[in-house]
C-alpha positions as CSV (number, residue, x, y, z in Angstrom):
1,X,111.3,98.9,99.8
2,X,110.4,102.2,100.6
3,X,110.7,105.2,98.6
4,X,113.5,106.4,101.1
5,X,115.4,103.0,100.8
6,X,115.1,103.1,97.2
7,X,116.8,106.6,96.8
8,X,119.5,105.4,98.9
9,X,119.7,102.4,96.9
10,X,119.7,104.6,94.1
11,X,121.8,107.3,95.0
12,X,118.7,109.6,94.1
13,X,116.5,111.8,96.3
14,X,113.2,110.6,97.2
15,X,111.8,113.4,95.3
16,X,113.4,112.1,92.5
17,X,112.1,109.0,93.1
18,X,108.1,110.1,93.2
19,X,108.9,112.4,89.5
20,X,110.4,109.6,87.6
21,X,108.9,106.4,88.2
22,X,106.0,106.7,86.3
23,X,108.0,108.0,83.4
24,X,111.0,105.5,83.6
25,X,108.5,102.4,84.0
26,X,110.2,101.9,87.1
27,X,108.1,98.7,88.6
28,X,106.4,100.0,91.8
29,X,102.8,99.1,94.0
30,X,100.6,101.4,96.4
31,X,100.6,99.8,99.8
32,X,98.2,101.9,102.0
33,X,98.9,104.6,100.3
34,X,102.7,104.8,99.8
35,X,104.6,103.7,96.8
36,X,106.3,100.1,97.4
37,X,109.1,98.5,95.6
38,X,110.3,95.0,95.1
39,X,114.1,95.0,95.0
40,X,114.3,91.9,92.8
41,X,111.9,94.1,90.2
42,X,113.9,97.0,90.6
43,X,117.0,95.1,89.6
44,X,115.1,93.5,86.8
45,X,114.5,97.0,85.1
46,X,118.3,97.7,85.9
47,X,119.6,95.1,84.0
48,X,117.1,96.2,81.3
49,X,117.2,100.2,81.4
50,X,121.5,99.9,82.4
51,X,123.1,97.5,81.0
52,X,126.5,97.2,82.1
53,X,129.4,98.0,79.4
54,X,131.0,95.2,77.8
């Protein structure tokens, strides 16, 4: 995913995206440049970083 479809996935901005990832550990990859994201890792470090209320 892109850092666009992440934010949407997110309901974040892309900006918000590029100032947090580092510091969240959010799992990310440079393609050619431009940050990358697997979904299946980002909803990895959801289930860790938000886990839903029992």
């Amino acid at each position: 995913m892109t850092v666009d479809e992440l934010a949407e996935y997110l309901g974040k901005k892309p900006a918000w995206i590029y100032n947090s990832h580092r510091i969240l550990g959010l799992p990310s990859w440079k393609v050619g440049g431009s940050l990358r994201f697997r979904m299946s890792e980002v909803d990895r470090w959801l289930d860790r970083e938000c886990p839903a209320s029992a």
